[in-house]
C-alpha positions in Angstrom: 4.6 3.1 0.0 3.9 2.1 -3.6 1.5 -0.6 -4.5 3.7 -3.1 -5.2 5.0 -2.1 -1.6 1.5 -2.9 -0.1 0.8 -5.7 -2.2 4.2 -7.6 -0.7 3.5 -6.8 2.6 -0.6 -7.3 2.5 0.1 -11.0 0.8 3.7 -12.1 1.9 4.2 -9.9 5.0 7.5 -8.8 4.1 8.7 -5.3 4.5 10.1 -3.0 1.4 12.6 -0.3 1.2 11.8 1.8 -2.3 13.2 4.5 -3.8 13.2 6.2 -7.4 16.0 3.7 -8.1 15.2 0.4 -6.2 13.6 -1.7 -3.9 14.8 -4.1 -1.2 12.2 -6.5 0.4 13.1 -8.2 3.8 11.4 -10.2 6.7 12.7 -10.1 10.8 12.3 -13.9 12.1 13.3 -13.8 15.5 17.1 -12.8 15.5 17.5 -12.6 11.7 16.6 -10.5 8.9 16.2 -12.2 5.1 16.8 -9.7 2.7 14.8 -11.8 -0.2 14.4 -9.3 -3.2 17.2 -6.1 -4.3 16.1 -4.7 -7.3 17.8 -1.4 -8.7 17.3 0.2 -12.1 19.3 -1.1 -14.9 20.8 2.1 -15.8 22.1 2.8 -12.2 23.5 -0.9 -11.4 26.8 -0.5 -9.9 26.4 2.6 -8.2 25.7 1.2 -4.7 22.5 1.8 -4.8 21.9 -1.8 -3.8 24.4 -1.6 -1.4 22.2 1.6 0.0 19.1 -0.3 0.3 20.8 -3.5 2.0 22.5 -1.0 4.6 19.0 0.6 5.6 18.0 -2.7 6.1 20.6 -3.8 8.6 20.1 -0.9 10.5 16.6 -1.7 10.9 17.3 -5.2 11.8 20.5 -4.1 14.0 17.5 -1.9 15.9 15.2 -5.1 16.0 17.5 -7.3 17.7 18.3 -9.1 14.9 22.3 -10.9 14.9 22.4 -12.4 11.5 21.6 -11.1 7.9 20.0 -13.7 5.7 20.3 -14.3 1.5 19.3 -16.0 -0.8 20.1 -17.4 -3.9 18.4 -20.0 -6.9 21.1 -20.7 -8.5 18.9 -21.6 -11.7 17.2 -18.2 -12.1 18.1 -15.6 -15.1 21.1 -13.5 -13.4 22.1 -15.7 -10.3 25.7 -15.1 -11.0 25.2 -11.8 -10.4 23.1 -11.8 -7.5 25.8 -14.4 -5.6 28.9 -12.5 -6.7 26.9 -9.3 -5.1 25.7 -11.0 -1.8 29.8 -12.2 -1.3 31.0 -8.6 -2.4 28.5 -7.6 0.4 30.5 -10.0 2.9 28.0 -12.6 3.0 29.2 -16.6 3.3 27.4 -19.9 2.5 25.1 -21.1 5.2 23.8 -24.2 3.4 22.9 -24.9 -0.2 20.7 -27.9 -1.9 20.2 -28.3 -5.3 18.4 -25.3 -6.8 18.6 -22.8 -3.4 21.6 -21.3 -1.5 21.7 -19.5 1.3 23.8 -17.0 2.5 24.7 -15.1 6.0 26.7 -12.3 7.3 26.7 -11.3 11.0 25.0 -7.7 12.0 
């Protein structure tokens, strides 16, 4: 695990998926898993790399008992067009929005 792996899960206690072209951090609450942070090397976006990382995670939280896959989006940081139009590409629906967070959920 890298250091920034150990530093999220030392101070947040979240759990990180890395590999030379990406991370994916997640949490397991009970029956879901929030997928928080995908981040994949500019170079190699749209290659399904992020899509990689987000299916290792559902596995893991498919084998954790987890029912319900959990995003999110702030609608007001650099790039959240992007991340939304990925989490729906991914088959993931609105579970409730406010003003400056929306949440999102697909079924495991």
């Amino acid at each position: 695990m890298s250091l920034y792996g150990q530093y999220i899960k030392t101070r947040e206690d979240f759990d990180i998926i890395e590999n030379s072209l990406g991370f994916a951090t997640y949490k397991i609450i009970n029956s879901e898993c929030y997928l928080r942070d995908i981040f994949v090397d500019p170079e190699v976006r749209e290659t399904a790399v992020a899509r990689d990382l987000a299916d290792q995670i559902c596995v893991i939280a498919r084998e954790s008992g987890c029912k319900t896959l959990l995003g999110s989006v702030c609608p007001s940081a650099k790039g959240a067009t992007v991340s939304l139009k990925v989490l729906l590409a991914y088959g993931m629906s609105l579970k409730s929005c406010t003003n400056d967070f929306i949440v999102m959920e697909k079924g495991l």
